[in-house]
C-alpha positions in Angstrom: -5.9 5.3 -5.8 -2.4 4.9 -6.7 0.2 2.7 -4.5 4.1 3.7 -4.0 5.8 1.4 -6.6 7.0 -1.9 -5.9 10.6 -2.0 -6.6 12.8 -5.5 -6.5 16.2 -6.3 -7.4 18.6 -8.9 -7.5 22.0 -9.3 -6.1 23.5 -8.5 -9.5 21.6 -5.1 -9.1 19.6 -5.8 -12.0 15.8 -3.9 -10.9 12.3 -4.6 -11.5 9.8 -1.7 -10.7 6.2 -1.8 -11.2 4.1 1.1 -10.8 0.2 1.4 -11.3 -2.8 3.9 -10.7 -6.1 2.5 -10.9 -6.3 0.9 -13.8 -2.9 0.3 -15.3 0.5 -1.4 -14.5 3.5 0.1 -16.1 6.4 -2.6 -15.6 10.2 -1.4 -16.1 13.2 -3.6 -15.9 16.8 -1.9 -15.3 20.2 -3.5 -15.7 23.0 -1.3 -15.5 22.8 2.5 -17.7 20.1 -0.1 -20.2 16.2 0.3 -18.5 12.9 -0.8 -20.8 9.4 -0.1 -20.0 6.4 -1.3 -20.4 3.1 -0.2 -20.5 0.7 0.8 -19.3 -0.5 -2.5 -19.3 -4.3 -3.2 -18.4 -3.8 -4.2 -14.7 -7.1 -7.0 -15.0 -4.8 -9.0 -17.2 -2.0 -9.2 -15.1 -4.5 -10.1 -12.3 -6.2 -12.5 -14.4 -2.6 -14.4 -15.0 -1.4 -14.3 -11.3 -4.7 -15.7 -10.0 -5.0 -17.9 -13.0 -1.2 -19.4 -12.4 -1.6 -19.1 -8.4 -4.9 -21.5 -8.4 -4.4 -24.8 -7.1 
């Protein structure tokens, strides 16, 4: 099942949006006209890393 994207961004405008289905994370970063993206990352890594540096 895929979730509406997350999309953040700071107060220079500058965006992060990261959108997945079920088993891939695609992550793009905008600044002004320049946007990259990334992916599609495996989404178990990136769960691995968050839980890994949210352990205490």
């Amino acid at each position: 099942m895929s979730k509406p994207p997350l999309e953040l961004s700071d107060r220079d405008n500058d965006s992060l949006t990261l959108q997945a289905d079920g088993e891939s994370v695609w992550v793009t970063c905008t600044s002004g006209a320049d946007e990259v993206t990334v992916g599609a990352v495996q989404k178990d890594e990136i769960l691995d890393w968050l839980t890994e540096t949210t352990a205490n």
